[in-house]
C-alpha positions as CSV (number, residue, x, y, z in Angstrom):
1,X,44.1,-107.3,269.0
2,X,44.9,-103.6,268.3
3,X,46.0,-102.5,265.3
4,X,49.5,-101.5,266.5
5,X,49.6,-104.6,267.6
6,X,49.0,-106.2,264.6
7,X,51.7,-104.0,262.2
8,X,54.5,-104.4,265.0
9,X,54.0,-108.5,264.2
10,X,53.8,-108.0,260.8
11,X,57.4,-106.2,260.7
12,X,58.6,-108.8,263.0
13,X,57.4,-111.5,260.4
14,X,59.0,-109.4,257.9
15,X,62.2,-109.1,259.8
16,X,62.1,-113.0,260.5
17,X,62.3,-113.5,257.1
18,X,65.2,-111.4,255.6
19,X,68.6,-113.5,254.9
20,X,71.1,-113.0,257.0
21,X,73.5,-110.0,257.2
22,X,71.0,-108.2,254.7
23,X,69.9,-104.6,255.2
24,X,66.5,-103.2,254.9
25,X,65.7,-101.4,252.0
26,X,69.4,-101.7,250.6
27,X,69.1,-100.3,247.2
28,X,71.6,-100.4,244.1
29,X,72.8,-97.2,243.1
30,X,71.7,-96.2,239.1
31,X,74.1,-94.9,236.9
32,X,73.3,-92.3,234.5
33,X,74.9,-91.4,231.0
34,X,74.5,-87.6,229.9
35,X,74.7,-87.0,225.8
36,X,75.2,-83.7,224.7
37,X,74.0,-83.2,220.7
38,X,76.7,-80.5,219.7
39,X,75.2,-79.9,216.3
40,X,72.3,-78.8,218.2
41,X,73.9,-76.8,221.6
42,X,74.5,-73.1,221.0
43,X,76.8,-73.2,224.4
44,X,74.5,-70.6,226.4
45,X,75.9,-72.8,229.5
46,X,72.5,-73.2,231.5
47,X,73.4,-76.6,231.6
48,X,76.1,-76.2,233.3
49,X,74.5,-74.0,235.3
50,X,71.7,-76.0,236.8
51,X,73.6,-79.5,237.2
52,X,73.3,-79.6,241.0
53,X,76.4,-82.4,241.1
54,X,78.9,-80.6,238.4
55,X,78.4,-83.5,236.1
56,X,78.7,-80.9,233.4
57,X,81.8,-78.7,233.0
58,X,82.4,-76.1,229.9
59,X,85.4,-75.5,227.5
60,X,87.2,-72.8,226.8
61,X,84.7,-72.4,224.2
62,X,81.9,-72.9,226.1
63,X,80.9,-76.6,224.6
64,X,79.2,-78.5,227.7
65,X,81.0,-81.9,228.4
66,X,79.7,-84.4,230.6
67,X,83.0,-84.7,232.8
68,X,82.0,-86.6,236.0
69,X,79.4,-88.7,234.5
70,X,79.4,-91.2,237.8
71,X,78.0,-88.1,239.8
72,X,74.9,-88.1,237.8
73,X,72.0,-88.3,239.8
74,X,69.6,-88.6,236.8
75,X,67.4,-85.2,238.2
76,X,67.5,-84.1,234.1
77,X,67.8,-80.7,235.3
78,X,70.3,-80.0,232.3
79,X,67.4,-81.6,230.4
80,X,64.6,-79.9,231.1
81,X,66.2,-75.9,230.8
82,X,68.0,-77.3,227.9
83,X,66.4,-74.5,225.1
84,X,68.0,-76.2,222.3
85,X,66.8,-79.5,223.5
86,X,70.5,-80.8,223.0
87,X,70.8,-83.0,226.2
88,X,69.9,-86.5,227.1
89,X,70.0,-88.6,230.8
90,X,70.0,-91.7,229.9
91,X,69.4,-94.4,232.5
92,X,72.2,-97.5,232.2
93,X,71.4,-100.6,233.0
94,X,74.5,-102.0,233.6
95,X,77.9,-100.0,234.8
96,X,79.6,-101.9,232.2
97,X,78.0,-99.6,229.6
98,X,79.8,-96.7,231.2
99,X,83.5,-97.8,229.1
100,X,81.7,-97.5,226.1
């Protein structure tokens, strides 16, 4: 037996097995919750900036705020240039926790 042989009946095995109406690799999207410290954020806006989904949005002031928090993809690009270290990504494990 080759050894293509051999994964092409493991798959099929695999497949066999699946319930019904079930998609491969279907995965649950993650929802994210960004914090923004404003005692700590001197409002440079690189934040803002470097959020490639526009999760965060400015005031007229300048104050980041987290305004379409379900487009969070959880990169912590906001995070990381963050110089005042005034940012958090926060991983939620259950939508629910996104009315809070």
């Amino acid at each position: 037996m080759s050894i293509e042989t051999n994964s092409t009946e493991r798959l099929n095995d695999v497949e066999s097995k699946k319930p019904e109406g079930q998609k491969p690799h279907a995965r649950v999207p993650k929802k994210f919750q960004v914090n923004i410290y404003d005692a700590w954020c001197k409002k440079c806006g690189i934040c803002v900036e470097f959020c490639p989904k526009g999760v965060l949005t400015s005031d007229e002031l300048g104050t980041p705020h987290p305004t379409n928090q379900d487009k969070c993809i959880g990169c912590t690009q906001c995070v990381l240039h963050c110089p005042d270290f005034a940012i958090t990504v926060s991983l939620l494990e259950d939508a629910k926790e996104l009315d809070k």
